[in-house]
C-alpha positions as CSV (number, residue, x, y, z in Angstrom):
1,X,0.0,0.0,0.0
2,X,0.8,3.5,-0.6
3,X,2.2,5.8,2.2
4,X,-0.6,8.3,3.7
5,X,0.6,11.7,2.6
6,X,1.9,13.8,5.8
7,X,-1.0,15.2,8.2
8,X,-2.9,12.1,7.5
9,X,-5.4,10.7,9.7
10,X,-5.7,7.4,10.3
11,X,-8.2,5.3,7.9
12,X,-11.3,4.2,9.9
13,X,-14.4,2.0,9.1
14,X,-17.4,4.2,9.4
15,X,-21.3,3.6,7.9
16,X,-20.2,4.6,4.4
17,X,-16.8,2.2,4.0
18,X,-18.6,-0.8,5.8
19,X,-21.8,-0.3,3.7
20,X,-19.5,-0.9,0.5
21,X,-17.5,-3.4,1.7
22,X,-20.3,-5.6,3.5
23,X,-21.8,-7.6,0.4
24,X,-18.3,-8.2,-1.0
25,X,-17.2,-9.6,2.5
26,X,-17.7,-13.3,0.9
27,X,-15.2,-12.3,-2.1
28,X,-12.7,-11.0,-0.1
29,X,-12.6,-13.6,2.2
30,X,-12.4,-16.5,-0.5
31,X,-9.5,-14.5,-2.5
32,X,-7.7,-14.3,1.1
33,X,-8.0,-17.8,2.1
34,X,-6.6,-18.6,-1.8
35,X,-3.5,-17.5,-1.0
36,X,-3.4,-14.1,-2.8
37,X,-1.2,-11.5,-1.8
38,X,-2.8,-9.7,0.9
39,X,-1.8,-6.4,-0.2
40,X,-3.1,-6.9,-3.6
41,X,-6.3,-7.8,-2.6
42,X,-6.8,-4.9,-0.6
43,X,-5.5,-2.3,-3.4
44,X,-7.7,-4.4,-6.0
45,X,-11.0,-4.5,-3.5
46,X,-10.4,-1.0,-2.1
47,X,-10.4,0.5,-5.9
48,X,-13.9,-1.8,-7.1
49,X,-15.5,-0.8,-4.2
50,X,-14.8,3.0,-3.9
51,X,-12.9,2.3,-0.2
52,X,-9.3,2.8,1.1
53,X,-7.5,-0.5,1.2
54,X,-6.8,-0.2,4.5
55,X,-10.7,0.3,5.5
56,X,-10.8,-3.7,3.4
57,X,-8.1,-4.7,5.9
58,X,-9.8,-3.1,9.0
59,X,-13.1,-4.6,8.2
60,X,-11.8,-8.2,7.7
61,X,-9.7,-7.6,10.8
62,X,-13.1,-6.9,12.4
63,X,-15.0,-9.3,10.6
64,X,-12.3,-11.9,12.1
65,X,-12.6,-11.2,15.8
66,X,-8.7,-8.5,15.2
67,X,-11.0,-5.5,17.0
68,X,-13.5,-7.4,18.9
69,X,-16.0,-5.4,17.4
70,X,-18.4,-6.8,14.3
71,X,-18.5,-4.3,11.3
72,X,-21.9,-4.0,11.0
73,X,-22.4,-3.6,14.5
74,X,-24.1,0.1,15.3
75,X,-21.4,2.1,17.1
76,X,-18.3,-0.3,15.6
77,X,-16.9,2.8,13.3
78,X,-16.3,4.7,16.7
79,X,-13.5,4.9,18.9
80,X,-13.6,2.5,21.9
């Protein structure tokens, strides 16, 4: 992935970015467990579905127990 450009914030899930990457959650999870480059998966689904690659890598971190929180949970794209 790309470096943030200086003064970045962080990427987060919020509504919007889980919204998108929700129905494609099967996809992703299928090209992961294939054994395709991480990285390229992320850049590849993050570009089709309008998202940052790293909001792909924080919802499947979510979707696999990495933030305790479900991403489609109300309240999951906030701060805890």
């Amino acid at each position: 992935m790309k470096a943030p450009p200086e003064g970045a914030e962080p990427p987060r899930l919020d509504e919007a970015s889980t919204a998108r990457i929700s129905p494609a959650a099967g996809r992703i999870v299928n090209r992961l467990l294939s054994g395709l480059d991480p990285g390229e998966v992320y850049e590849e689904e993050g570009s089709r579905l309008g998202v940052l690659p790293a909001q792909v890598l924080l919802f499947i971190a979510a979707l696999a127990g990495g933030s305790g929180e479900d991403p489609g949970a109300p309240g999951a794209d906030e701060a805890g």
